[in-house]
C-alpha positions as CSV (number, residue, x, y, z in Angstrom):
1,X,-30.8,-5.3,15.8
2,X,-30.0,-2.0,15.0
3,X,-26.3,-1.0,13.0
4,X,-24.6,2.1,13.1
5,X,-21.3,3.4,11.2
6,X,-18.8,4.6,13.1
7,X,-15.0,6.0,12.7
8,X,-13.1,6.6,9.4
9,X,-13.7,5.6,6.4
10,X,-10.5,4.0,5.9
11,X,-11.5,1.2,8.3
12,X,-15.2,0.7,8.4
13,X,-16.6,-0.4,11.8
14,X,-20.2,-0.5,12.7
15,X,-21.9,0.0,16.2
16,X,-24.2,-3.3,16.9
17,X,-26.8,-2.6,19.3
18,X,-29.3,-5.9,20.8
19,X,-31.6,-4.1,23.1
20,X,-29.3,-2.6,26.2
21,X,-26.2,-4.1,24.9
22,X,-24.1,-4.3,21.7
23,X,-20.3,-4.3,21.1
24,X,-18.2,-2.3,18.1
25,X,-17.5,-4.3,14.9
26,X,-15.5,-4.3,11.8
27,X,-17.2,-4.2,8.7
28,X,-15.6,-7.3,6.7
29,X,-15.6,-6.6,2.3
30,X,-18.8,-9.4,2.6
31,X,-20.9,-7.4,4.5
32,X,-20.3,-9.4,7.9
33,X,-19.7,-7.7,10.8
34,X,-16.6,-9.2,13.3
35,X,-17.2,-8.1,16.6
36,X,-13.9,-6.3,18.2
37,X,-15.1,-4.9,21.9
38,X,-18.2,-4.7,23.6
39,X,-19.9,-1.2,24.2
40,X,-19.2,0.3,27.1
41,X,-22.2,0.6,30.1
42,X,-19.5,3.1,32.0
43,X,-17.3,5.7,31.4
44,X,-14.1,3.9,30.2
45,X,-11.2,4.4,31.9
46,X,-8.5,6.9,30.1
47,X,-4.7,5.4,30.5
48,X,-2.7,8.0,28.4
49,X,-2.8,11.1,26.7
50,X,-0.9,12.5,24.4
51,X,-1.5,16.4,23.5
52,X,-0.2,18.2,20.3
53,X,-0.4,21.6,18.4
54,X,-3.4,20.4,17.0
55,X,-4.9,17.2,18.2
56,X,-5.3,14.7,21.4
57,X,-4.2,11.4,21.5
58,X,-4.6,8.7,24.1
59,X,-5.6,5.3,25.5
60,X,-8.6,3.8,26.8
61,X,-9.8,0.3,28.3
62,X,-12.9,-0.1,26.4
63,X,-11.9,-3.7,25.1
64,X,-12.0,-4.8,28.5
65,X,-9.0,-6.7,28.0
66,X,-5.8,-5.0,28.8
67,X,-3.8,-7.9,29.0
68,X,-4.1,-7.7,25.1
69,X,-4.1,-3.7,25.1
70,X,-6.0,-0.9,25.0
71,X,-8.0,1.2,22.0
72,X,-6.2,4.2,20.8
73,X,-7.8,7.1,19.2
74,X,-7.0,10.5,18.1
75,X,-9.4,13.6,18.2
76,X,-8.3,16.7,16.1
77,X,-8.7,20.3,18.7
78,X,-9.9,23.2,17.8
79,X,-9.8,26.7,20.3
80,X,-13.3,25.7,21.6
81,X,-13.7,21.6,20.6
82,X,-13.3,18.7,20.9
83,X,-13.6,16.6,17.8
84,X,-15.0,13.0,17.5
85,X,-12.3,9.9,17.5
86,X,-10.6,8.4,15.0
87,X,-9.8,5.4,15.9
88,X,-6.1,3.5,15.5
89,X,-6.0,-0.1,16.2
90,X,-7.8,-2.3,17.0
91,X,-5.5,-2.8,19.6
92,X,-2.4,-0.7,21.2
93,X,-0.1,-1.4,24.4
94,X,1.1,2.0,24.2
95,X,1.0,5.3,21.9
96,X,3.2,8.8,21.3
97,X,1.8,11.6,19.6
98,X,4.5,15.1,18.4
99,X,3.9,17.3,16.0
100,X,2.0,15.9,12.9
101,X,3.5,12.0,13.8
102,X,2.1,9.3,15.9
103,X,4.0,6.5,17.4
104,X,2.2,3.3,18.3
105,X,3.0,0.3,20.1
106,X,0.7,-2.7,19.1
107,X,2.8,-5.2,21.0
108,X,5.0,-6.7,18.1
109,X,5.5,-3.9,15.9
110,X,5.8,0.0,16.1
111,X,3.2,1.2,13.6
112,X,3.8,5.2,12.3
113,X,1.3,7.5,11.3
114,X,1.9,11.2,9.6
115,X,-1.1,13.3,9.5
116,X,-3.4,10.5,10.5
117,X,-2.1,8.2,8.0
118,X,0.2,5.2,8.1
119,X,3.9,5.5,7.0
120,X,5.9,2.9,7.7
121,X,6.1,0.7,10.7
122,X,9.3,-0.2,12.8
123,X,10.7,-3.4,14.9
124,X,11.2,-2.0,18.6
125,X,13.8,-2.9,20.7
126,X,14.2,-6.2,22.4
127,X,13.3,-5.0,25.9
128,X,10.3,-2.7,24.3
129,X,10.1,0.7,23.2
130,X,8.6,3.8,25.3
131,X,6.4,4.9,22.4
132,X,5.1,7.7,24.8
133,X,8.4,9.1,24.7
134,X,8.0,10.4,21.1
135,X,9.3,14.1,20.7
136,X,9.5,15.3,17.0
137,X,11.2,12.2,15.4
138,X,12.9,10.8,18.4
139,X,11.9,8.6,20.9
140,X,13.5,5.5,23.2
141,X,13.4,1.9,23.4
142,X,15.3,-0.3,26.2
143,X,18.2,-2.9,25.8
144,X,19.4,-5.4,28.7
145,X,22.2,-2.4,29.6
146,X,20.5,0.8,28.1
147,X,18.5,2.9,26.8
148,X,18.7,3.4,22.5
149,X,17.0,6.6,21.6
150,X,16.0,6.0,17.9
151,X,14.5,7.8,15.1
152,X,11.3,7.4,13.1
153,X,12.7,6.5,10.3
154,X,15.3,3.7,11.9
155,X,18.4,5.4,12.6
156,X,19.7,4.7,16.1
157,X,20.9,7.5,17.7
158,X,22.3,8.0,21.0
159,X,22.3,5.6,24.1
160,X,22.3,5.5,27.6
161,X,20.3,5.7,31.1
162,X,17.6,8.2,29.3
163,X,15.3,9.8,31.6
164,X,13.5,12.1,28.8
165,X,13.6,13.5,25.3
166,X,13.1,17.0,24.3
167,X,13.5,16.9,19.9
168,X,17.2,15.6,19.7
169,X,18.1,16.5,23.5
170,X,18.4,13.6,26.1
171,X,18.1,13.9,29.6
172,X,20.0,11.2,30.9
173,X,21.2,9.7,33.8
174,X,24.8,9.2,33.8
175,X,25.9,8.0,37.5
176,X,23.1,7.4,40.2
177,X,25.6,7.5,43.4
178,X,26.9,10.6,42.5
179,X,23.6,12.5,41.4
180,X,24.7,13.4,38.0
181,X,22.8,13.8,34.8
182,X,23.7,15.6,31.8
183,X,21.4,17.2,28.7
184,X,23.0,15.0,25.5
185,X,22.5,16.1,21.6
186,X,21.2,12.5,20.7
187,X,23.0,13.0,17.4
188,X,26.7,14.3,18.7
189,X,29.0,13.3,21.3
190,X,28.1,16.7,22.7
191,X,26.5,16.9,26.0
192,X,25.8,19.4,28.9
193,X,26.3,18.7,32.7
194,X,23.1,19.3,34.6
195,X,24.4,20.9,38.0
196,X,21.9,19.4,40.8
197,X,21.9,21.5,44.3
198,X,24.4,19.9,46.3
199,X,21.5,19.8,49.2
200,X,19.8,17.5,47.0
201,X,21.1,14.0,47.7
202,X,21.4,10.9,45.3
203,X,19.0,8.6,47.4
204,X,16.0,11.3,47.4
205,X,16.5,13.4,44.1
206,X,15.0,12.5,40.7
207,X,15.4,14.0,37.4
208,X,12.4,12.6,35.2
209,X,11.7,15.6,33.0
210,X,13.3,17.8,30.0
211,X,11.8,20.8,28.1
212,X,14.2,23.8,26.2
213,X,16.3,24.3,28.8
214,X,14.8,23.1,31.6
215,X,15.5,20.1,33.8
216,X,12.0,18.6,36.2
217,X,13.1,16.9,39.0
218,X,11.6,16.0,42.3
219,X,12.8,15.2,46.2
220,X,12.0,14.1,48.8
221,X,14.2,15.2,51.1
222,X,12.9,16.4,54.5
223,X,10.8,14.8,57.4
224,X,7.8,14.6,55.9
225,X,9.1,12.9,53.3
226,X,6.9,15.6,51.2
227,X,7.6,15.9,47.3
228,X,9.1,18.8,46.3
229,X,9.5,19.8,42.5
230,X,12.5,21.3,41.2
231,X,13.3,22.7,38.1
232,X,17.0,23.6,36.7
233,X,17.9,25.2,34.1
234,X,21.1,23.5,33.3
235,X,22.6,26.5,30.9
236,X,21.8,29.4,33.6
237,X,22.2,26.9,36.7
238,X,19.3,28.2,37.8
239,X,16.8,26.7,39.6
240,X,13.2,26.6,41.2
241,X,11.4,24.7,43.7
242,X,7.9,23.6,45.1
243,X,5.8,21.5,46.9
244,X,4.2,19.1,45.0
245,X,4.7,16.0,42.8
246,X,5.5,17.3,38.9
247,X,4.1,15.7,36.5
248,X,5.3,17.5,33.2
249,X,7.3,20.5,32.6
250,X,6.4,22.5,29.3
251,X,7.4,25.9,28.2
252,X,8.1,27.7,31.7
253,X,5.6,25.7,33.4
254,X,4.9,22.9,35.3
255,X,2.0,20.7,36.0
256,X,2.1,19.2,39.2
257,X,-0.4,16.6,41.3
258,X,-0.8,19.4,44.5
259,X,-1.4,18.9,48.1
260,X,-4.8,19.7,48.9
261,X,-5.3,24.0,50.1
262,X,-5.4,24.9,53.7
263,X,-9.2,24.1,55.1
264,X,-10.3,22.6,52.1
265,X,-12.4,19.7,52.9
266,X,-11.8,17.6,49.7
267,X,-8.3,16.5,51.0
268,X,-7.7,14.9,47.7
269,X,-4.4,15.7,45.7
270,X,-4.8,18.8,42.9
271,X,-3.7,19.5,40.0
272,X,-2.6,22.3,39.0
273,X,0.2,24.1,37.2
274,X,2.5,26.3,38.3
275,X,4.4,29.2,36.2
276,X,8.0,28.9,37.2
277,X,9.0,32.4,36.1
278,X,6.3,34.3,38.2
279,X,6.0,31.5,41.2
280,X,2.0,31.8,40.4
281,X,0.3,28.6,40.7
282,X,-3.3,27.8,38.8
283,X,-5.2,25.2,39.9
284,X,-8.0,23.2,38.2
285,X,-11.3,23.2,39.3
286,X,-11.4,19.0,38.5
287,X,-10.9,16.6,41.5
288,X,-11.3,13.2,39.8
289,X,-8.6,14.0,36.9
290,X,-6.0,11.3,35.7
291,X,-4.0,11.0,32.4
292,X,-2.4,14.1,32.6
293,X,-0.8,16.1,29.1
294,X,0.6,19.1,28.1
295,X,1.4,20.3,24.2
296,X,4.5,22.0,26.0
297,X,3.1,25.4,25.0
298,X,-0.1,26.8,26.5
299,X,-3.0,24.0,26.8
300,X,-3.4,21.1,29.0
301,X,-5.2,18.3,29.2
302,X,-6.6,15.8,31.4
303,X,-9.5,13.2,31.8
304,X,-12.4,13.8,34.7
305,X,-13.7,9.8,34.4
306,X,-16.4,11.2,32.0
307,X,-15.7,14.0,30.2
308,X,-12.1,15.0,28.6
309,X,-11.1,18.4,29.2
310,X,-8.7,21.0,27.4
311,X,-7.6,23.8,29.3
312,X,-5.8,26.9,28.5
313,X,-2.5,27.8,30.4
314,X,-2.6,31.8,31.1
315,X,0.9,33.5,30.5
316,X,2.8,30.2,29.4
317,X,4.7,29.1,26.2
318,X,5.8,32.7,25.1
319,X,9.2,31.7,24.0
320,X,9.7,31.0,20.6
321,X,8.9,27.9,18.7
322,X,11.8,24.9,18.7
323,X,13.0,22.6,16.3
324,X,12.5,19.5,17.5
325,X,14.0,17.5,15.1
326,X,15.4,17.5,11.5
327,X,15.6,14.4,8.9
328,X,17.1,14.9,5.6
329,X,19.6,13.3,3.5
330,X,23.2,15.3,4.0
331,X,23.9,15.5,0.0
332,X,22.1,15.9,-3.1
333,X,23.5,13.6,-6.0
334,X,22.3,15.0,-9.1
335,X,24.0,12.8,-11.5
336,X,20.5,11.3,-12.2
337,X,18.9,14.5,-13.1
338,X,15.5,13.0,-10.8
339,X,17.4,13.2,-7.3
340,X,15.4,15.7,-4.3
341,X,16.2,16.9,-1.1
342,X,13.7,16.4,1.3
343,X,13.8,17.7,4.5
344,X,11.2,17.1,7.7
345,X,11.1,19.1,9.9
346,X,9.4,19.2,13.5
347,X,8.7,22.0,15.7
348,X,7.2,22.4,19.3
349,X,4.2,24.5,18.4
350,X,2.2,25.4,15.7
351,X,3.4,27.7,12.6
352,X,2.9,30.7,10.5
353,X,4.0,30.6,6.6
354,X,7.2,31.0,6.0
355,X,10.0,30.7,3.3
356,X,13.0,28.3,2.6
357,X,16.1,29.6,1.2
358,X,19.2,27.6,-0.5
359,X,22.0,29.9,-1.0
360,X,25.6,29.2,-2.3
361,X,28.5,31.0,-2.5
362,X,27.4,33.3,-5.2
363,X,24.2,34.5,-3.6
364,X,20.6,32.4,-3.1
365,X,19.7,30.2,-5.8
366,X,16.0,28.9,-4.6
367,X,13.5,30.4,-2.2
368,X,10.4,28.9,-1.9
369,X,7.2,29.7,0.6
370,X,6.4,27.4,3.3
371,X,2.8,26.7,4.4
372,X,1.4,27.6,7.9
373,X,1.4,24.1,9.4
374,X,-1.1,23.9,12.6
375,X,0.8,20.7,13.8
376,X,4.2,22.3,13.8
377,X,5.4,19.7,11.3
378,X,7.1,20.3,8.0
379,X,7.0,17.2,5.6
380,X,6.2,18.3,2.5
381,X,9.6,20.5,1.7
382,X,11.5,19.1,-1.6
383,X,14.0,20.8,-4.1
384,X,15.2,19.3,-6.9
385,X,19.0,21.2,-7.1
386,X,18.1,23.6,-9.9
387,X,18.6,27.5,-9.8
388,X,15.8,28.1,-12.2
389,X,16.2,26.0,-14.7
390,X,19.2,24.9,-14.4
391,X,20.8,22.7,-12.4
392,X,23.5,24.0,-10.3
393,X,26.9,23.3,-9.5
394,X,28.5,20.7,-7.4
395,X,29.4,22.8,-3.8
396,X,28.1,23.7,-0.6
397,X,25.0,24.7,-0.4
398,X,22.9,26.5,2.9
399,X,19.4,26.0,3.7
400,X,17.5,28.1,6.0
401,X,14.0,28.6,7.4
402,X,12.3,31.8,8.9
403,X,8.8,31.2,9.8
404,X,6.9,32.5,13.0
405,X,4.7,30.9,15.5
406,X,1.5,31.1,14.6
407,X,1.0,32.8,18.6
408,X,3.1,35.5,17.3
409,X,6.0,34.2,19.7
410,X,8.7,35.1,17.5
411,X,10.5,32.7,14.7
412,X,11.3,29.5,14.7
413,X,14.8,28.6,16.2
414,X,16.9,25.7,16.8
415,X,16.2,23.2,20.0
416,X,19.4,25.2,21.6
417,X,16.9,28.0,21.4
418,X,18.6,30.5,20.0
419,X,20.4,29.2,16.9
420,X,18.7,29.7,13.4
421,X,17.3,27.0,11.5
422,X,19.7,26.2,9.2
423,X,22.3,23.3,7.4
424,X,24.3,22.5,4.7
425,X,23.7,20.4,1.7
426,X,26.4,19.4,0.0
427,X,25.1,19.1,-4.3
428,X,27.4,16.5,-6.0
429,X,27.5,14.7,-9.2
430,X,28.8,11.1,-8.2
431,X,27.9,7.8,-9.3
432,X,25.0,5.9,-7.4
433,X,27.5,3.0,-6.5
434,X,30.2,0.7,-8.5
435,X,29.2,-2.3,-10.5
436,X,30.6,-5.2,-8.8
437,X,31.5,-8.4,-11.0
438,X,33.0,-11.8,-11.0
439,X,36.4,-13.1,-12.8
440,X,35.4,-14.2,-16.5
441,X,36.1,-17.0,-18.2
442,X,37.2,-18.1,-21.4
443,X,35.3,-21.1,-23.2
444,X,37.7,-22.6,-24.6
445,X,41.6,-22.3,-22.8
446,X,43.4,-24.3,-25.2
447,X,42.7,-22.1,-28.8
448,X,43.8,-22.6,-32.2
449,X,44.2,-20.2,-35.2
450,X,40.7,-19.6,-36.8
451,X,38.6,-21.0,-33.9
452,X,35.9,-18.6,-32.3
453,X,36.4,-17.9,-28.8
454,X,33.6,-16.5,-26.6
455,X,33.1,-15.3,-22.8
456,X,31.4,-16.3,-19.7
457,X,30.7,-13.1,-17.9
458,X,30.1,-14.8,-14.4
459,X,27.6,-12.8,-12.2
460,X,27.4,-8.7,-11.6
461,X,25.4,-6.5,-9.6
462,X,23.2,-4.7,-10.4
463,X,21.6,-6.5,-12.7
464,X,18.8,-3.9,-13.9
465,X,20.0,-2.0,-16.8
466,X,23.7,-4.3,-16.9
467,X,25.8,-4.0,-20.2
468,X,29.0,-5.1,-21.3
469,X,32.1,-4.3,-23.3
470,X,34.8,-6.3,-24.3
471,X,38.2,-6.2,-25.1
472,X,40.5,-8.9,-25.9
473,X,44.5,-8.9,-25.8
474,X,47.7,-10.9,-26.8
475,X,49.9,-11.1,-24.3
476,X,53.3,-9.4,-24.5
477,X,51.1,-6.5,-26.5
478,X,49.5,-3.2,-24.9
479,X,46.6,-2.6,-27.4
480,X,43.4,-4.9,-27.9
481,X,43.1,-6.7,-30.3
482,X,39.2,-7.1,-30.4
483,X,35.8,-5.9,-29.2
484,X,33.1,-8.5,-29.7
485,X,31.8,-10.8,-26.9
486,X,33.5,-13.7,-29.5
487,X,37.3,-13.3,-31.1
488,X,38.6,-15.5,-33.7
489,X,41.9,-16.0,-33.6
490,X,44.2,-15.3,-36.1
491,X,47.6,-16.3,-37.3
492,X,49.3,-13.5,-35.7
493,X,48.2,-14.9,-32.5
494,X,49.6,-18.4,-33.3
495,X,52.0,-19.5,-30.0
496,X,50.8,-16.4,-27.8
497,X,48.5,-16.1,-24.9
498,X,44.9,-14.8,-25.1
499,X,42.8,-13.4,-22.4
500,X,39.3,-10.9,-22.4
501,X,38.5,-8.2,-20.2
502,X,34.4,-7.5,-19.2
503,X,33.5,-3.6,-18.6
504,X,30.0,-4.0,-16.7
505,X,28.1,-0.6,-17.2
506,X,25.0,0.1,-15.3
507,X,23.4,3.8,-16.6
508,X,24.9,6.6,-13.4
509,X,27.1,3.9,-12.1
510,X,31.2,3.4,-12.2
511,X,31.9,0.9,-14.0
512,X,34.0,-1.9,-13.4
513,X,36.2,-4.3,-15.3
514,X,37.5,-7.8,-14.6
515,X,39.9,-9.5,-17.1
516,X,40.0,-13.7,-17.8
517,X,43.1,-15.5,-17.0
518,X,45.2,-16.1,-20.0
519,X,44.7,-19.0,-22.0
520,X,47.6,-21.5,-23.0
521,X,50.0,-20.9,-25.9
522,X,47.6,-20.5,-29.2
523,X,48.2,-23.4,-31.5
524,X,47.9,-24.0,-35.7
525,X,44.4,-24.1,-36.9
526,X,42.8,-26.8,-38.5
527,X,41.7,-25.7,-42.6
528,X,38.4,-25.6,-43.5
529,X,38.3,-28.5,-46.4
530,X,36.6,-29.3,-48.8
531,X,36.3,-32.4,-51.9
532,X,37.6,-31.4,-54.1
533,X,36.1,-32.6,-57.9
534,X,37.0,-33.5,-62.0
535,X,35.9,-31.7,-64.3
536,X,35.2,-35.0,-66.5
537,X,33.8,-38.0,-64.7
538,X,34.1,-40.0,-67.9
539,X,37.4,-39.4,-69.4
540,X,39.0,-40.8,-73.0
541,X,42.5,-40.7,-73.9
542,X,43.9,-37.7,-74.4
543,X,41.6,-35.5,-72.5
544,X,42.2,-32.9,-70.3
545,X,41.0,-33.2,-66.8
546,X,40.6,-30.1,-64.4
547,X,40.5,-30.5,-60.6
548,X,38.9,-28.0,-58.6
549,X,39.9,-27.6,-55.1
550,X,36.9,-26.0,-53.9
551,X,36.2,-23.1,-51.2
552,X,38.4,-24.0,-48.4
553,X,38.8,-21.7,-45.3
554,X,40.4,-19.6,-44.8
555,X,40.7,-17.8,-47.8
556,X,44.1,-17.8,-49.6
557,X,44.8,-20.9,-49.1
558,X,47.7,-22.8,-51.0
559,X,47.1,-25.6,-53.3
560,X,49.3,-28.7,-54.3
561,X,47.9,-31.7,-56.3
562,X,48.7,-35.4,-57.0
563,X,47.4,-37.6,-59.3
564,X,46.4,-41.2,-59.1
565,X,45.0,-44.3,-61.2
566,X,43.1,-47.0,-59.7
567,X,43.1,-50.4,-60.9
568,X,39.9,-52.3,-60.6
569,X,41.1,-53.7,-57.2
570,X,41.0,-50.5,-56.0
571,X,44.5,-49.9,-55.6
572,X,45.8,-46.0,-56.4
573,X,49.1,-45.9,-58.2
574,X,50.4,-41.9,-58.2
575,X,51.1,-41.1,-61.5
576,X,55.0,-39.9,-61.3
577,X,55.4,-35.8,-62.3
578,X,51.6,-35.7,-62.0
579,X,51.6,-32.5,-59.6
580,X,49.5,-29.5,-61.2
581,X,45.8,-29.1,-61.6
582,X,45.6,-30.2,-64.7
583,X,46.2,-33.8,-66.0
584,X,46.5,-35.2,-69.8
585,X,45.1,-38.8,-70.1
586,X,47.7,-40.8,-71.6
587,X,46.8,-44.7,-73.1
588,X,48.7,-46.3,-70.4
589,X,45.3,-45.0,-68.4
590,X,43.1,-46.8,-70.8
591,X,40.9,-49.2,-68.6
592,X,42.1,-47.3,-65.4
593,X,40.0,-44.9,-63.2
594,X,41.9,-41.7,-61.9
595,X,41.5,-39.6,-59.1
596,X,43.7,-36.4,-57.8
597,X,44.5,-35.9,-53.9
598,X,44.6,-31.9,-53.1
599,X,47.0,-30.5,-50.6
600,X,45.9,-27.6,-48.8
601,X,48.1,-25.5,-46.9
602,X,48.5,-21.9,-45.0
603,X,50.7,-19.6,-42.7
604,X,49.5,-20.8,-39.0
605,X,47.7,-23.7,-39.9
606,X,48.2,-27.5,-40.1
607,X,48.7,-28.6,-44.0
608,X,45.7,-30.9,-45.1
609,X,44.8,-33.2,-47.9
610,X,41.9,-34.3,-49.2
611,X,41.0,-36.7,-52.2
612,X,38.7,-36.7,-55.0
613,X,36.2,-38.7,-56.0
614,X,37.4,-41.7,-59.0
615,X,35.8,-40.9,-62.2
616,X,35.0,-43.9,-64.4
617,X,37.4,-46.2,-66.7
618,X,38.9,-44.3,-68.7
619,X,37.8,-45.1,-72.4
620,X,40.5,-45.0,-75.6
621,X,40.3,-42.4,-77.7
């Protein structure tokens, strides 16, 4: 067995040869190889091409099993070559190549490339997508009533009965029995009526085809019943005709499937391309051809059966390059300080270098150069919103591009053809969104004076980099009257309302604040006691005994005393007149034991009283 490597690097695969026959495999991390197709023993059969700037895209039926799809490869072009595949996969029902991007259908997902490489992938329509329709970032996909033309990157654009896509211009069908079509900006409302010859009747006139400004049709009207192609110009009302079925109209050209010359033998259809601004028509010197493209400019392609072939076309695609699409975001938000604009941009043939320019009202404030990009394709654009080094101000600002084909065709211009490149961004300083929050609540709705209240915040979004603030209030007042997450309450609050309100703060953010309901009416507080002790456990007569209160809470708290003996039964007698801190042991407490009860009280709070310990008998003097 012999094993060859084959296609990128990216995705190994290996060619597995057993005598005559073999098959291509992937090359698993273990070293195993899992067969995908078997090698060809004759030429494969091509089913679509797709040609660019730079490259050739397409379709063929090597896996033998196009129930399940087809292989899709790409080969990079040079002015002379051909280059060997790269191969996308393993398997693809359908594929669209413009400019630097690829579009292709695998059957469940639409899988984007940029450059050769993935970059993103997209869910297609429910009826399917028409992934060959892709032109710059644009392309189709079917709905039970219509068509959606979408762009790479998501965003559905315009709908209807679409026929073609040229950049962000729709040729679409908008009523069958009456033969009309229009040319529709698939991001506007705007659109342009395409005026078909009235000698051109509904039943036998198709329009199929869109390039600049003109519209490829065919009828059949006649007879024979012989194809003829038209072409319209629907700004000029203009139009052409000739025999022939079109197959693709490009850049004041169109390539056509011919009838067979006068005494030729080989009575098989030609193809060839005819310039519609001379009338000359070319013909190619292939007979078996199939899986016709054209990069809209100047080359077309085609494959024989067993060879692919790139041809020039003489005297075509002179007019200036188009933009055939533009993605970027509308306004730059530099509140962040880390905020870009990126534009991408896609043109119809390949360009020179050329320079971006941002001006604002007070003159340009960044120019940059742009590269020569051989696919047409500008992705790689970014400016940060600084003049210098500065930032600059919040306004309306306008970009521009001037870069030249790289054909010397003249400067990039809008699809319209004429219009420069150009837009607005609009530079702002706003918040990224608004922090969003729930009611919070209290813990604890009933309060008293001195008791700590704290705060359930409830849930808030974002959550990444979330702070509060907090500010508490007494009803009936304008101020707060704390700042903490907890508040104790005080006596000035005693028989008001309380409530909080939570500021959530997220960094370039507005914030937002929700306040609690109010809690009920704010009640006394309970003192913070303690037991108060004698100085002298074991008294005599005549002594002097101390009590001492102890630390109660909160501070500057009132005391009151009373004084007590107990008899051995344990009863307490208050000792009449007895009411200051102090006591002087008299006989008649010979044999008893005293203890003193102290009275706490304060402004707000709830008076309290707690007793002593007994000291022992008391012993005579």
């Amino acid at each position: 067995m012999d094993v060859f490597a084959v296609g990128d690097s990216q995705r190994p695969l290996a060619s597995v040869w057993k005598g005559t026959t073999g098959y291509i495999g992937q090359v698993n991390t273990v070293g195993t190889i899992s067969p995908l197709f078997a090698h060809p023993t004759t030429p494969v059969d091509v089913t679509g091409l797709r040609l660019t700037a730079d490259r050739l895209t397409g379709l063929d039926d090597r896996t033998g099993d196009q129930a399940a799809g087809y292989q899709a490869w790409g080969r990079s072009l040079t002015d002379s070559a051909i280059a060997s595949e790269k191969l996308f996969g393993p398997q693809a029902v359908a594929i669209g190549a413009s400019g630097s991007r690829t579009l292709l259908d695998d059957g469940s997902r639409l899988q984007l490339y940029d450059g050769g490489q993935p970059s993103g992938s997209l869910t297609p329509p429910k009826y399917g997508a028409n992934a060959e329709s892709l032109s710059g970032p644009y392309f189709y996909g079917r709905t039970v009533a219509y068509d959606q033309v979408m762009r790479v990157d998501g965003a559905a654009q315009r709908k209807g009965q679409v026929r073609a896509l040229f950049g962000s211009r729709a040729l679409m069908l908008t009523n069958q029995s009456l033969n009309r079509y229009e040319v529709a900006d698939v991001t506007s409302p705007a659109s342009a009526r395409v005026d078909v010859p009235a000698a051109f009747q509904p039943a036998t006139f198709d329009a199929l085809g869109l390039w600049g400004d003109y519209v490829l049709g065919f009828n059949t009207l006649g007879a024979s019943r012989t194809p003829t192609t038209v072409v319209l110009d629907y700004r000029t009302h203009q139009s052409w005709q000739h025999a022939g079925y079109p197959i693709e109209i490009g850049d004041g050209f169109v390539v056509m499937q011919l009838p067979a010359a006068a005494g030729d033998s080989n009575t098989d259809a030609v193809l060839g391309v005819w310039n519609i601004l001379n009338g000359t028509v070319t013909r190619m010197p292939d007979r078996d051809w199939s899986a016709v493209s054209s990069d809209g400019s100047h080359r077309l392609a085609y494959s024989t059966g067993s060879q692919l072939v790139v041809r020039d076309i003489v005297g075509a695609g002179r007019s200036a390059p188009r933009v055939l699409g533009v993605i970027t975001q509308p306004s730059l938000n530099l509140i962040t300080g880390q905020a870009t604009w990126t534009p991408s941009i896609d043109a119809s043939k390949a360009l020179a270098r050329g320079t971006l320019t941002i001006e604002g009202s007070a003159g340009v404030v960044y120019a940059a150069p742009l590269p020569a990009t051989p696919t047409g394709s500008l992705h790689g654009m970014a400016w940060d919103g600084r003049n210098g080094a500065n930032f600059v101000l919040p306004g309306t600002y306008r970009w521009t591009i001037s870069q030249g084909a790289v054909d010397g065709s003249g400067n990039v211009v809008a699809v319209d053809g004429t219009s420069a490149v150009t837009g607005t961004i609009e530079v702002v300083r706003m918040p990224l969104g608004t922090v969003t929050g729930s009611v919070p609540t209290i813990r604890g709705t009933t309060p008293v004076v001195g008791q700590k209240l704290s705060v359930s915040e409830g849930a808030w979004s974002p959550t990444s980099g979330l702070g509060f603030s907090y500010n508490w209030y007494r009803k009936g007042t304008t101020g707060p009257i704390g700042s903490s997450r907890t508040y104790q309450v005080t006596p000035a609050d005693l028989g008001r309302q309380l409530r909080v309100a939570v500021t959530g703060q997220v960094a370039y953010w507005a914030s937002t604040t929700k306040a609690s309901a109010y809690t009920k009416k704010v009640g006394k507080g309970a003192l913070g006691t303690v037991t108060p002790t004698i100085d002298n456990n074991r008294p005599r007569v005549r002594a002097v005994l101390t009590a001492n209160p102890g630390a109660w809470s909160p501070a500057g708290v009132r005391f009151g005393y009373q004084w007590y003996r107990v008899s051995s039964t344990g009863k307490s007698t208050k000792l009449k007149g007895q009411k200051n801190a102090t006591l002087l042991v008299g006989k008649a407490l010979a044999g008893y034991k005293v203890r003193v009860r102290v009275t706490g009280s304060a402004t707000a709070y709830n008076n309290s009283s707690v007793y002593s310990a007994r000291t022992a008998r008391v012993a005579k003097a």
